[in-house]
HTML snippet that shows the backbone in 3Dmol.js (N, CA, C, O; Angstrom):
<script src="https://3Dmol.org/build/3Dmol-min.js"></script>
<div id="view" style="width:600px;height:400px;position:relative"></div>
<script>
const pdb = `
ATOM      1  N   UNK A   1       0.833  -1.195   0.000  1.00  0.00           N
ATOM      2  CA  UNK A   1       0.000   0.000   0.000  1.00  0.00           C
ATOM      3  C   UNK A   1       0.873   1.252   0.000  1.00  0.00           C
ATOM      4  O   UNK A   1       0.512   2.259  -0.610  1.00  0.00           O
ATOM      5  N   UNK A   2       1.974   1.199   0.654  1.00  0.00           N
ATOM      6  CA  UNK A   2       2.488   2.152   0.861  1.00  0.00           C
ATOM      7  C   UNK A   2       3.672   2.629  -0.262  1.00  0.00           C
ATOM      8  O   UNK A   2       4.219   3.732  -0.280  1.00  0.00           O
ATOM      9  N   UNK A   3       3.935   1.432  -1.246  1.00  0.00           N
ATOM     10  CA  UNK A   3       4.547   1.743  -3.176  1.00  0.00           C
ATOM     11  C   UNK A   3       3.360   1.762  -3.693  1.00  0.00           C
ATOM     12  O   UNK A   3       3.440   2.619  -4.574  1.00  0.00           O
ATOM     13  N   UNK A   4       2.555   1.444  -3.689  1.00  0.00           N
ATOM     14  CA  UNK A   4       1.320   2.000  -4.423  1.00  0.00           C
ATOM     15  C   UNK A   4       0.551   3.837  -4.076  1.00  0.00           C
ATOM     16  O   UNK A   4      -0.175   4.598  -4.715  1.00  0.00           O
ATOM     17  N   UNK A   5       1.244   3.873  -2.708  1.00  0.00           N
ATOM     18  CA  UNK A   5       0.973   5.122  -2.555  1.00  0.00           C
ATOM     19  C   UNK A   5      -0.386   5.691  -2.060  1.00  0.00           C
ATOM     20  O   UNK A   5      -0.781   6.853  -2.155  1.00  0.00           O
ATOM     21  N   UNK A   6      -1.065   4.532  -1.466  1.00  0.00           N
ATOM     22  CA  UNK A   6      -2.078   4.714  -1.044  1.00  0.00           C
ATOM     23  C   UNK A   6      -2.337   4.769   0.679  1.00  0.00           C
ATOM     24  O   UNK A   6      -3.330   5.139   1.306  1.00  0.00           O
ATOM     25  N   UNK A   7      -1.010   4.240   1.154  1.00  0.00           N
ATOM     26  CA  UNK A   7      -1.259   4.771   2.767  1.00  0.00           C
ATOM     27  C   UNK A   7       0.406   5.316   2.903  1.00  0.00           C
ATOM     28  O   UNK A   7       1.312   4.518   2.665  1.00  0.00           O
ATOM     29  N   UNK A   8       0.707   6.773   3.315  1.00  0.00           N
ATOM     30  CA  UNK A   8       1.937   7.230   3.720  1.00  0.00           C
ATOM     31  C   UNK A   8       2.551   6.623   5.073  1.00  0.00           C
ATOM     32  O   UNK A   8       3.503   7.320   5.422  1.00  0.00           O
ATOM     33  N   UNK A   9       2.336   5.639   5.879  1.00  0.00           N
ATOM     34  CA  UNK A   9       2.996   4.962   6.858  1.00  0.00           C
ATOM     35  C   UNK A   9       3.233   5.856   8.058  1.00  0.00           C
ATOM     36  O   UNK A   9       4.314   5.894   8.646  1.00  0.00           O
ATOM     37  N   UNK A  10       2.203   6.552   8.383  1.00  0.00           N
ATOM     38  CA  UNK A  10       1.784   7.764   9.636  1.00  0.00           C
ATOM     39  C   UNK A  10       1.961   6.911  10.665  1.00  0.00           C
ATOM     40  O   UNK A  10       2.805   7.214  11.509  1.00  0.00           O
ATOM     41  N   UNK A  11       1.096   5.500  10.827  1.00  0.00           N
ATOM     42  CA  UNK A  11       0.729   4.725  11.500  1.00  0.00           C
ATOM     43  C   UNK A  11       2.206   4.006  12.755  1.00  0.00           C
ATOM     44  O   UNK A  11       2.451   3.718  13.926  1.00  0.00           O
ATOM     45  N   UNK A  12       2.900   4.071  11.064  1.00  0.00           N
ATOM     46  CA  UNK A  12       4.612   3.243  12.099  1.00  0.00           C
ATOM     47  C   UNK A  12       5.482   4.123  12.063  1.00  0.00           C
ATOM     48  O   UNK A  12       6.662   3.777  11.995  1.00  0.00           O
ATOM     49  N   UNK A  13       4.987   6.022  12.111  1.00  0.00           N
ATOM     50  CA  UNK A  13       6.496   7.065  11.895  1.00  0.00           C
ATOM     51  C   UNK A  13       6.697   6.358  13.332  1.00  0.00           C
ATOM     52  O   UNK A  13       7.565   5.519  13.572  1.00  0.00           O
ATOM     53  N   UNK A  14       5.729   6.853  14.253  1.00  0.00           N
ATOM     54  CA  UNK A  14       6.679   6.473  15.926  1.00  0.00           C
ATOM     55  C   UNK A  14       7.162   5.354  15.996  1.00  0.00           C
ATOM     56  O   UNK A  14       6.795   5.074  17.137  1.00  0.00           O
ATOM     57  N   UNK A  15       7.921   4.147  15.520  1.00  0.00           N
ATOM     58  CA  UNK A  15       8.066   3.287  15.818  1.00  0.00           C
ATOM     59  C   UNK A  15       9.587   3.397  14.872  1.00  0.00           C
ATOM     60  O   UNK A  15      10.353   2.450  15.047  1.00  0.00           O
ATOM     61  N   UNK A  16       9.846   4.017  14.319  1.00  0.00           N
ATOM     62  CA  UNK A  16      10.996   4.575  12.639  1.00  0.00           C
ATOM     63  C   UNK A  16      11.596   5.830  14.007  1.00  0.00           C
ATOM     64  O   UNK A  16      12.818   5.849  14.153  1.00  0.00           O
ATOM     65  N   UNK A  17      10.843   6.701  14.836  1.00  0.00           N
ATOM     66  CA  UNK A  17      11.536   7.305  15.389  1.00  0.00           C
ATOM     67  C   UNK A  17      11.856   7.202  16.731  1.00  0.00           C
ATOM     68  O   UNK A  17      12.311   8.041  17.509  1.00  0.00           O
ATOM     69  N   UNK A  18      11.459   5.710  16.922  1.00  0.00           N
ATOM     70  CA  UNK A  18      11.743   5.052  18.535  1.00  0.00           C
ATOM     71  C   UNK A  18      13.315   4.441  17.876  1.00  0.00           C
ATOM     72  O   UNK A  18      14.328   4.679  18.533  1.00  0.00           O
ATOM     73  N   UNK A  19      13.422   3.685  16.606  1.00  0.00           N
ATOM     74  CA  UNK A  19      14.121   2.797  16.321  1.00  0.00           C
ATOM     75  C   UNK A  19      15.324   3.681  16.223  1.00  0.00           C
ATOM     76  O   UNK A  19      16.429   3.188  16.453  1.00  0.00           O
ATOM     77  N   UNK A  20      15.182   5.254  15.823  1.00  0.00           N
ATOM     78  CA  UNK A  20      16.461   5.867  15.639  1.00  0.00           C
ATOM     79  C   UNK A  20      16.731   6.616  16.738  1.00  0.00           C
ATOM     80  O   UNK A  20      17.704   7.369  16.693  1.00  0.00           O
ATOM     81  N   UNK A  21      15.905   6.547  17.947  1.00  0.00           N
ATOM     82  CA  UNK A  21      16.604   7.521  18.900  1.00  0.00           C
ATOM     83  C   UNK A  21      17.065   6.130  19.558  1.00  0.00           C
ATOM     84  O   UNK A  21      17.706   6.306  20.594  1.00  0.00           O
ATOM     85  N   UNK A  22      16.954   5.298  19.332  1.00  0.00           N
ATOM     86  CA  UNK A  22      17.906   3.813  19.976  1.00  0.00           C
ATOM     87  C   UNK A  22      18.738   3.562  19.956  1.00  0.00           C
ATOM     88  O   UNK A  22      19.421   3.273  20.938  1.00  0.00           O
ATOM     89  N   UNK A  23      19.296   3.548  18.039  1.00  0.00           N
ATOM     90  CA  UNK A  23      20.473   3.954  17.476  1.00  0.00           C
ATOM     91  C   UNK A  23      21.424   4.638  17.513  1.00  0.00           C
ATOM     92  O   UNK A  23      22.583   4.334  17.229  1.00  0.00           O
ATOM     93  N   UNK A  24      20.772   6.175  18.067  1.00  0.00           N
ATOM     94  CA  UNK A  24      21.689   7.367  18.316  1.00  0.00           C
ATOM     95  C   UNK A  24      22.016   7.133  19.889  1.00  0.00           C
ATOM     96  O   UNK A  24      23.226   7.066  20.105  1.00  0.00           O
ATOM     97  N   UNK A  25      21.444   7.037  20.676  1.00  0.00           N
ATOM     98  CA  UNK A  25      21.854   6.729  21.859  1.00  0.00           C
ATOM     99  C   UNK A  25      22.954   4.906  21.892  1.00  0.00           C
ATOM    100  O   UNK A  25      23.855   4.575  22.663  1.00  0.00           O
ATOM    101  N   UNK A  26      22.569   4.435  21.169  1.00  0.00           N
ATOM    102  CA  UNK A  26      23.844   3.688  21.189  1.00  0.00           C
ATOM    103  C   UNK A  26      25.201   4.295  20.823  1.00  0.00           C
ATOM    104  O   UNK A  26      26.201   4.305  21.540  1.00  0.00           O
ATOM    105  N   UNK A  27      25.036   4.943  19.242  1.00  0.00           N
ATOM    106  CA  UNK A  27      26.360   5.165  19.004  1.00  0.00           C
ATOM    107  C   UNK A  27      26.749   5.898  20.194  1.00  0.00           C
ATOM    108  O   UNK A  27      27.860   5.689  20.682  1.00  0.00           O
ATOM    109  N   UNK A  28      25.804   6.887  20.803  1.00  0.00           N
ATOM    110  CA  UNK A  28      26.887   7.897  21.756  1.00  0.00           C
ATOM    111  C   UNK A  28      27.090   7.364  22.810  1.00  0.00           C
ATOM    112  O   UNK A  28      27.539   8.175  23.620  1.00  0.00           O
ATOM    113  N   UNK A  29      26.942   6.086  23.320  1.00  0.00           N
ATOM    114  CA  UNK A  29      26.989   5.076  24.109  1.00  0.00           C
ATOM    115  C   UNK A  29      28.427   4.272  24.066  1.00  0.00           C
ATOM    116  O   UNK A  29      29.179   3.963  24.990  1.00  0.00           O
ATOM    117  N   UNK A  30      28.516   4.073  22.803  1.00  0.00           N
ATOM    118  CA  UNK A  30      29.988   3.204  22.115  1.00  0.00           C
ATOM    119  C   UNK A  30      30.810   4.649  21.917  1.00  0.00           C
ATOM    120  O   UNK A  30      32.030   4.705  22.067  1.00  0.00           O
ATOM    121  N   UNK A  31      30.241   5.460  21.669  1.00  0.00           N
ATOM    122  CA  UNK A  31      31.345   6.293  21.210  1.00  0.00           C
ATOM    123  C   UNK A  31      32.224   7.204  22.561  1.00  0.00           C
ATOM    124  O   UNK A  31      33.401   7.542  22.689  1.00  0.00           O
ATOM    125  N   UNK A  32      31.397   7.322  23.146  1.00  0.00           N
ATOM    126  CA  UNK A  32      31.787   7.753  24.479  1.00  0.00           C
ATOM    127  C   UNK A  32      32.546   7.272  25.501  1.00  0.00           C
ATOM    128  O   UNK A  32      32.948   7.930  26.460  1.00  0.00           O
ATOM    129  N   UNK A  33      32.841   5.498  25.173  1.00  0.00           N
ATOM    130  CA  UNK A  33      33.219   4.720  25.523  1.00  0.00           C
ATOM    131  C   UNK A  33      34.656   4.858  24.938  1.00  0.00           C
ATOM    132  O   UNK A  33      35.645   5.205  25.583  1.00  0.00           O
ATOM    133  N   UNK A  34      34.610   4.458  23.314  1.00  0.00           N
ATOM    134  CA  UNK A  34      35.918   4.956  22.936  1.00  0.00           C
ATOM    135  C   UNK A  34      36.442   5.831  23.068  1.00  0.00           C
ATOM    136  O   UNK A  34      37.658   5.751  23.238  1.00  0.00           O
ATOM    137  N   UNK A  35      35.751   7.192  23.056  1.00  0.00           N
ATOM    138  CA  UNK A  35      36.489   8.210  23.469  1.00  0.00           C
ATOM    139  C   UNK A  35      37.495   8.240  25.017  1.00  0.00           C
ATOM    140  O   UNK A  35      38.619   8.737  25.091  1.00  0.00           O
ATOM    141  N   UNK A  36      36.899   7.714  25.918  1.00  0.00           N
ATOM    142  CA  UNK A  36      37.220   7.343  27.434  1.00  0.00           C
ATOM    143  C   UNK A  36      38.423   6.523  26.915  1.00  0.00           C
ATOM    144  O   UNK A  36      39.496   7.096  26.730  1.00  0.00           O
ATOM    145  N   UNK A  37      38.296   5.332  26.697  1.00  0.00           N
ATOM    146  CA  UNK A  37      39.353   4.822  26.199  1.00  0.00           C
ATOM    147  C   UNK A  37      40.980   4.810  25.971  1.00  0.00           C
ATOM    148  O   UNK A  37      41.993   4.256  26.398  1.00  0.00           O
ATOM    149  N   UNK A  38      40.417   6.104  24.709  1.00  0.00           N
ATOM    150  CA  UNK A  38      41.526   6.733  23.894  1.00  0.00           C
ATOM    151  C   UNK A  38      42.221   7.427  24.574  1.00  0.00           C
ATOM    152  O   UNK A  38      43.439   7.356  24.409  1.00  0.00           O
ATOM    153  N   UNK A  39      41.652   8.347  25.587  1.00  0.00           N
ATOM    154  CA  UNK A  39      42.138   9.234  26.473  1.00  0.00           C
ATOM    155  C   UNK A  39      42.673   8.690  27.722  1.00  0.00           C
ATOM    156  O   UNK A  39      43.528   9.219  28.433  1.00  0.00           O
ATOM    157  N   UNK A  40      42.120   7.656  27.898  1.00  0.00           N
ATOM    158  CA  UNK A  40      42.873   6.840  29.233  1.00  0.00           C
ATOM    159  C   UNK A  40      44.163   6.205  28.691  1.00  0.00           C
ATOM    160  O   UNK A  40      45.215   6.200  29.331  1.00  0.00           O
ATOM    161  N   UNK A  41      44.028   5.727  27.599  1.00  0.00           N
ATOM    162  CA  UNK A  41      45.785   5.160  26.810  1.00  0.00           C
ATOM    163  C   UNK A  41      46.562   6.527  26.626  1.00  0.00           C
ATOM    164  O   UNK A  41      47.689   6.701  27.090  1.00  0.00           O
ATOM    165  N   UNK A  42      45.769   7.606  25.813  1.00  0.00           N
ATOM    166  CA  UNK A  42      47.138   8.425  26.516  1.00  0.00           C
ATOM    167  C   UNK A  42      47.912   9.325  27.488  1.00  0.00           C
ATOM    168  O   UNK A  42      49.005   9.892  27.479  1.00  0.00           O
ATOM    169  N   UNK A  43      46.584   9.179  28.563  1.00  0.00           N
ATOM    170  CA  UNK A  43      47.176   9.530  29.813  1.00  0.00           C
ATOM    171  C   UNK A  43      48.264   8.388  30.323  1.00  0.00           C
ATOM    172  O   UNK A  43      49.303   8.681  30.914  1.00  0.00           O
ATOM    173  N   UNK A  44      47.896   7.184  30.033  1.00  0.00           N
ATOM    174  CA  UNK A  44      49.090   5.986  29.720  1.00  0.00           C
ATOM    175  C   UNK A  44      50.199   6.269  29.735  1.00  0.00           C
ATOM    176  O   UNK A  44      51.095   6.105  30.563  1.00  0.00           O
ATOM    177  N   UNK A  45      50.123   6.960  28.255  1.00  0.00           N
ATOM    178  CA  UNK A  45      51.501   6.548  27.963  1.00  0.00           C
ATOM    179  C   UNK A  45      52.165   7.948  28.338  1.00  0.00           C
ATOM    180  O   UNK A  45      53.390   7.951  28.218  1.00  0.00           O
ATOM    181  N   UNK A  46      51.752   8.792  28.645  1.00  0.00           N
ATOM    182  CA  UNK A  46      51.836  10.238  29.078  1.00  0.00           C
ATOM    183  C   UNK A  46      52.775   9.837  30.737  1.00  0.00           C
ATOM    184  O   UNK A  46      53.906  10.049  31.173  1.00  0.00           O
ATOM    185  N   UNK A  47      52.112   9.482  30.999  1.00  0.00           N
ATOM    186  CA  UNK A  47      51.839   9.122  32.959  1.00  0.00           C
ATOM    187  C   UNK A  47      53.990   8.230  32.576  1.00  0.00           C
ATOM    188  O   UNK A  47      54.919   8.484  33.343  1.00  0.00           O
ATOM    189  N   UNK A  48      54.128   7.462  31.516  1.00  0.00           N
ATOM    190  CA  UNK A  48      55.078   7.053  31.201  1.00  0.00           C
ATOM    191  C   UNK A  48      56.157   7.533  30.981  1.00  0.00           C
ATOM    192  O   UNK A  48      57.222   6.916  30.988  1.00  0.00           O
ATOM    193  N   UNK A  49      55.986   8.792  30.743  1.00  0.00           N
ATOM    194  CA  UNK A  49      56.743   9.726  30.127  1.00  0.00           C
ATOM    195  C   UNK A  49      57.418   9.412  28.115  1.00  0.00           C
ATOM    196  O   UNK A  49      58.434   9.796  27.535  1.00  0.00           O
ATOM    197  N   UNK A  50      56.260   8.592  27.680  1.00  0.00           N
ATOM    198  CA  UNK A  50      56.502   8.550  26.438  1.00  0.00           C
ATOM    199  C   UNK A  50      55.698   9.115  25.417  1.00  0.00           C
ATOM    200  O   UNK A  50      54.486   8.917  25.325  1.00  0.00           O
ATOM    201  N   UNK A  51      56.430   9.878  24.585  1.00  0.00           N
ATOM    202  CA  UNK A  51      55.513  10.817  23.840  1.00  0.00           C
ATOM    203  C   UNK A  51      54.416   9.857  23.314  1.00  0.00           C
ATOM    204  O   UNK A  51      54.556   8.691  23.684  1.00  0.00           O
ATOM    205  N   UNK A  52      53.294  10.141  22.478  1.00  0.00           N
ATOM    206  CA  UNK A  52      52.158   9.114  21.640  1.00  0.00           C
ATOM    207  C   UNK A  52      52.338   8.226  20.507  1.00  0.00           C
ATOM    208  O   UNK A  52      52.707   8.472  19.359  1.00  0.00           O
ATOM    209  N   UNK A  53      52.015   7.190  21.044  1.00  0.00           N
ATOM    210  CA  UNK A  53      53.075   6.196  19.945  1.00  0.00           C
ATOM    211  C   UNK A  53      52.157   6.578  18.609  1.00  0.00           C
ATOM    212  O   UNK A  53      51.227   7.384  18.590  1.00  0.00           O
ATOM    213  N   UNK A  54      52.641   5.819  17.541  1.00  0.00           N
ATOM    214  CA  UNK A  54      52.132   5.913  15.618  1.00  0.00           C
ATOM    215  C   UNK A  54      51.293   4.949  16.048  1.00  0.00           C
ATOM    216  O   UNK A  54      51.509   5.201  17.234  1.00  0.00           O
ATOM    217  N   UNK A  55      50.635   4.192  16.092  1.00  0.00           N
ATOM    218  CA  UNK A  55      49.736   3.683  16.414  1.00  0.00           C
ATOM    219  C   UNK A  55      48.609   3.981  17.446  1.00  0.00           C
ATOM    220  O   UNK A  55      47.428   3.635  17.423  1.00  0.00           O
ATOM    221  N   UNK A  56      49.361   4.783  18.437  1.00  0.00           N
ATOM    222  CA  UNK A  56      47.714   5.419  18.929  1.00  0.00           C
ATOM    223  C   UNK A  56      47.653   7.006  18.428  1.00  0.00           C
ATOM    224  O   UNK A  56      46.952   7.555  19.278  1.00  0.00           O
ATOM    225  N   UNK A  57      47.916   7.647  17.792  1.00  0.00           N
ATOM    226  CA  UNK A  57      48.066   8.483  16.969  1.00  0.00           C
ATOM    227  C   UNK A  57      46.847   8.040  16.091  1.00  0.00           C
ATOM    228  O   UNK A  57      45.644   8.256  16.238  1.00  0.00           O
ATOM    229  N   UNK A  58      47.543   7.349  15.126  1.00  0.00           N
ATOM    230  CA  UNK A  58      46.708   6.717  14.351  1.00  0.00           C
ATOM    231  C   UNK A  58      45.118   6.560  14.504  1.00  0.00           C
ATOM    232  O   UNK A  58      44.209   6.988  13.793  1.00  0.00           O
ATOM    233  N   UNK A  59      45.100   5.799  15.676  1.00  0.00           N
ATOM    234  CA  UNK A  59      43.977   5.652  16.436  1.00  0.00           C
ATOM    235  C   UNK A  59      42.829   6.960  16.662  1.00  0.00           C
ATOM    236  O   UNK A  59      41.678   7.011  16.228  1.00  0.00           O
ATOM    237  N   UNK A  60      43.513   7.908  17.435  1.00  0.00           N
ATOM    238  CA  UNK A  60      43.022   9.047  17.381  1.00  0.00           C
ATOM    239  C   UNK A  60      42.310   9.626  16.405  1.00  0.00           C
ATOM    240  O   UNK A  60      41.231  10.206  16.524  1.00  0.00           O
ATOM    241  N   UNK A  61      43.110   9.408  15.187  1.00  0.00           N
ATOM    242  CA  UNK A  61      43.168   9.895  13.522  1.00  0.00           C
ATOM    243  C   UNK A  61      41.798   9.431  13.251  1.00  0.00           C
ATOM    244  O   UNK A  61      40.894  10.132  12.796  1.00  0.00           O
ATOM    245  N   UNK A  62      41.720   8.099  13.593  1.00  0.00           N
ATOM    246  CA  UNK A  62      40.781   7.634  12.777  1.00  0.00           C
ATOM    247  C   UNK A  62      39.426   7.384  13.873  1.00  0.00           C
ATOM    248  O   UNK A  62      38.384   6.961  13.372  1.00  0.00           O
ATOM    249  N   UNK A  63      39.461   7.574  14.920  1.00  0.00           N
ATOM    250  CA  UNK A  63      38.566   7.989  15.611  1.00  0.00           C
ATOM    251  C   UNK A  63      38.170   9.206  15.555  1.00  0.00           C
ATOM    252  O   UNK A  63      37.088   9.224  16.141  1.00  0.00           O
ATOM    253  N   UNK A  64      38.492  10.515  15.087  1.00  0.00           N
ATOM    254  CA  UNK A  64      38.198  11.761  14.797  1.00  0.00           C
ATOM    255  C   UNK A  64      37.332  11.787  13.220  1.00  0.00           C
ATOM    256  O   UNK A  64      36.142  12.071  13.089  1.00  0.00           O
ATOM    257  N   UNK A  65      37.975  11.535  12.476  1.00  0.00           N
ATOM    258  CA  UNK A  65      37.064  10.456  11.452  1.00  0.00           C
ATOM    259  C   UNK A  65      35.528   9.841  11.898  1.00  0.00           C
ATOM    260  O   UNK A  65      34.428  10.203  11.483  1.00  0.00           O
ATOM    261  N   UNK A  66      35.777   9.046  12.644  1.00  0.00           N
ATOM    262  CA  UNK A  66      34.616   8.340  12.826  1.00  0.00           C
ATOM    263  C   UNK A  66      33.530   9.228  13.933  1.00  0.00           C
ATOM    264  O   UNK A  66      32.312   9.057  13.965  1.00  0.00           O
ATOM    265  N   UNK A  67      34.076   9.913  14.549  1.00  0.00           N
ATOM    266  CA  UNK A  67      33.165  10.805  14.776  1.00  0.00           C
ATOM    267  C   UNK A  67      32.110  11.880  14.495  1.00  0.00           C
ATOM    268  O   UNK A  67      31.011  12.125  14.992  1.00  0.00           O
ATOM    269  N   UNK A  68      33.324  12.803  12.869  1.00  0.00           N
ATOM    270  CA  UNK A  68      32.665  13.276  12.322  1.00  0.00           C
ATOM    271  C   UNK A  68      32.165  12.660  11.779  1.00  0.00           C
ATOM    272  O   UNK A  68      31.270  13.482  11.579  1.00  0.00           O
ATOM    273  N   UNK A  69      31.818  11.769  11.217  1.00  0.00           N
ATOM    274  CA  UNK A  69      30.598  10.811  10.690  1.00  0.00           C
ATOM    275  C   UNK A  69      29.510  10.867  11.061  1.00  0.00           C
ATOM    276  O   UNK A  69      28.470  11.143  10.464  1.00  0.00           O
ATOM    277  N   UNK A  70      29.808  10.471  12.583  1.00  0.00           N
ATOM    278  CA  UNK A  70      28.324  10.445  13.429  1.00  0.00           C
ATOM    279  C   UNK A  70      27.953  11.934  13.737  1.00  0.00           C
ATOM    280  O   UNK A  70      26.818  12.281  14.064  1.00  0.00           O
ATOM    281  N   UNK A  71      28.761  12.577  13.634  1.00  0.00           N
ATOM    282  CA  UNK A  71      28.133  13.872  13.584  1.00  0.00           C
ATOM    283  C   UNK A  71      27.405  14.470  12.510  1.00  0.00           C
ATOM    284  O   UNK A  71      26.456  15.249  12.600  1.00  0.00           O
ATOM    285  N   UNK A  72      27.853  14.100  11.671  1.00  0.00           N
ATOM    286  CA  UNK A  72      27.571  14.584  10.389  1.00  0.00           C
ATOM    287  C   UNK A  72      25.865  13.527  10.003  1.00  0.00           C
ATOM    288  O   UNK A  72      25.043  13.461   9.089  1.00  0.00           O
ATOM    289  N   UNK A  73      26.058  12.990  11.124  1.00  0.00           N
ATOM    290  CA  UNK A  73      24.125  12.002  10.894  1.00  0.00           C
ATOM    291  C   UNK A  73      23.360  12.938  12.176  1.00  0.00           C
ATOM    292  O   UNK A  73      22.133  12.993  12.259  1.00  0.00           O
ATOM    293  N   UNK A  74      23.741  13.235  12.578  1.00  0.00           N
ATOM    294  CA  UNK A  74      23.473  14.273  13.219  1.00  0.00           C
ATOM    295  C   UNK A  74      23.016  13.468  14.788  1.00  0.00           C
ATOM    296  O   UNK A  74      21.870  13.172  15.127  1.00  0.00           O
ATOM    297  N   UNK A  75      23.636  13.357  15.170  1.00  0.00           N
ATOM    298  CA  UNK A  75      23.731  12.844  16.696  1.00  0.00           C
ATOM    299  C   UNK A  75      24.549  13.189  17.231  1.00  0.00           C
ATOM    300  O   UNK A  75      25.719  13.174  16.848  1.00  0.00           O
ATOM    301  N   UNK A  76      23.946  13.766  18.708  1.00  0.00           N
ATOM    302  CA  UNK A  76      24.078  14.858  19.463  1.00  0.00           C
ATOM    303  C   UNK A  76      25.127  14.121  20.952  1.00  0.00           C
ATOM    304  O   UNK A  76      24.880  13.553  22.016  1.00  0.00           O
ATOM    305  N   UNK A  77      26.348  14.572  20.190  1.00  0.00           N
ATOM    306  CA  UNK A  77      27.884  14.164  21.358  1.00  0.00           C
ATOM    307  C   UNK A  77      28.108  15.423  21.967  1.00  0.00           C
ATOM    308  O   UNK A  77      28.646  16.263  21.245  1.00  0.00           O
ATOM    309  N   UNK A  78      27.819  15.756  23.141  1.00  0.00           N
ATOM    310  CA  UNK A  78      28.353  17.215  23.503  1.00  0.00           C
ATOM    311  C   UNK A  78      29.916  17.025  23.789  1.00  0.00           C
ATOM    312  O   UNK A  78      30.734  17.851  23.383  1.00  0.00           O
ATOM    313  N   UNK A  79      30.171  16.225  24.298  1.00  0.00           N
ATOM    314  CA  UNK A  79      31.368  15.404  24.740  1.00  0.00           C
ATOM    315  C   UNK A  79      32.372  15.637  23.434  1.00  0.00           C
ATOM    316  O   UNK A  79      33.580  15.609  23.669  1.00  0.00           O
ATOM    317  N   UNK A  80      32.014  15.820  22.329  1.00  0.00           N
ATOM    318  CA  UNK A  80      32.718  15.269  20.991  1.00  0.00           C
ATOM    319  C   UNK A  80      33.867  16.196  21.004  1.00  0.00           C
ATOM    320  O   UNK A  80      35.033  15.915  20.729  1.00  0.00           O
ATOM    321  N   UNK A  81      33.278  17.589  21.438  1.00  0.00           N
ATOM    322  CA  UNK A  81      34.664  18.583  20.841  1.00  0.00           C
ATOM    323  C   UNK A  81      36.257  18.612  21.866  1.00  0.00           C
ATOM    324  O   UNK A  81      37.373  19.103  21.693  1.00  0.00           O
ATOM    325  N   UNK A  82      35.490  17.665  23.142  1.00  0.00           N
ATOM    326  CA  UNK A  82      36.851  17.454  23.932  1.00  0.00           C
ATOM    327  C   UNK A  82      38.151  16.446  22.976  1.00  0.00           C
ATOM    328  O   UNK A  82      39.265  16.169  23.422  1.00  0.00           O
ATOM    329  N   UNK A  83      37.679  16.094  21.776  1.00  0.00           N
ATOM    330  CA  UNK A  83      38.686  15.161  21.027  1.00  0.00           C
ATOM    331  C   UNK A  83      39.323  16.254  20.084  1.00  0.00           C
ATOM    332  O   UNK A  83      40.449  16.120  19.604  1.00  0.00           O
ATOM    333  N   UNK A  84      38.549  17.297  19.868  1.00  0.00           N
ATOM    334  CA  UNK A  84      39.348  18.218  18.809  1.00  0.00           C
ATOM    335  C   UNK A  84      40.151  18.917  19.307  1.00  0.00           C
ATOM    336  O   UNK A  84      40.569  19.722  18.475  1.00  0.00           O
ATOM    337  N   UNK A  85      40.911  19.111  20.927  1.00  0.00           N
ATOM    338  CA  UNK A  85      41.466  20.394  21.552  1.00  0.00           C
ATOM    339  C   UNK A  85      43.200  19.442  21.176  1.00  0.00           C
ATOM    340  O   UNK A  85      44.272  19.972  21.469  1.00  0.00           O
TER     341      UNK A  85
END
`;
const viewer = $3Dmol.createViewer("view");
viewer.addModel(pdb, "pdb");
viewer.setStyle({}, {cartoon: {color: "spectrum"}});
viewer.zoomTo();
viewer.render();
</script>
């Protein structure tokens, strides 16, 4: 009915916008997690007195990446800009 164009799917929007505030609260769930993470390895290696290895560098790199992603879907990290300083 709804490729035929005869019912617009009003009936299941709340259920399309239960399913994505689920989603978004996961990623910022996982992501917040990694972020913690990332920052606890390099207080690590900091606390060590060794500068940031190429591999968690890296890491960083591509976790900054993957953030703007999720930002860019538009889910709401207030937390996010503590990775850009």
């Amino acid at each position: 009915m709804y490729i035929a164009g005869v019912y617009d799917g009003a009936r299941e929007e709340h259920l399309v916008w239960e399913a994505e505030k689920s989603i978004c609260d996961e990623l910022t769930h996982r992501a917040s997690s990694v972020n913690q993470e990332l920052n606890r390895l390099e207080e690590f290696e900091i606390g060590r007195g060794a500068s940031t290895s190429n591999v968690l560098a890296m890491l960083r790199k591509r976790w900054e990446q993957v953030s703007d992603i999720i930002r860019d879907l538009g889910v709401d990290m207030g937390w996010v800009e503590e990775i850009e300083e």
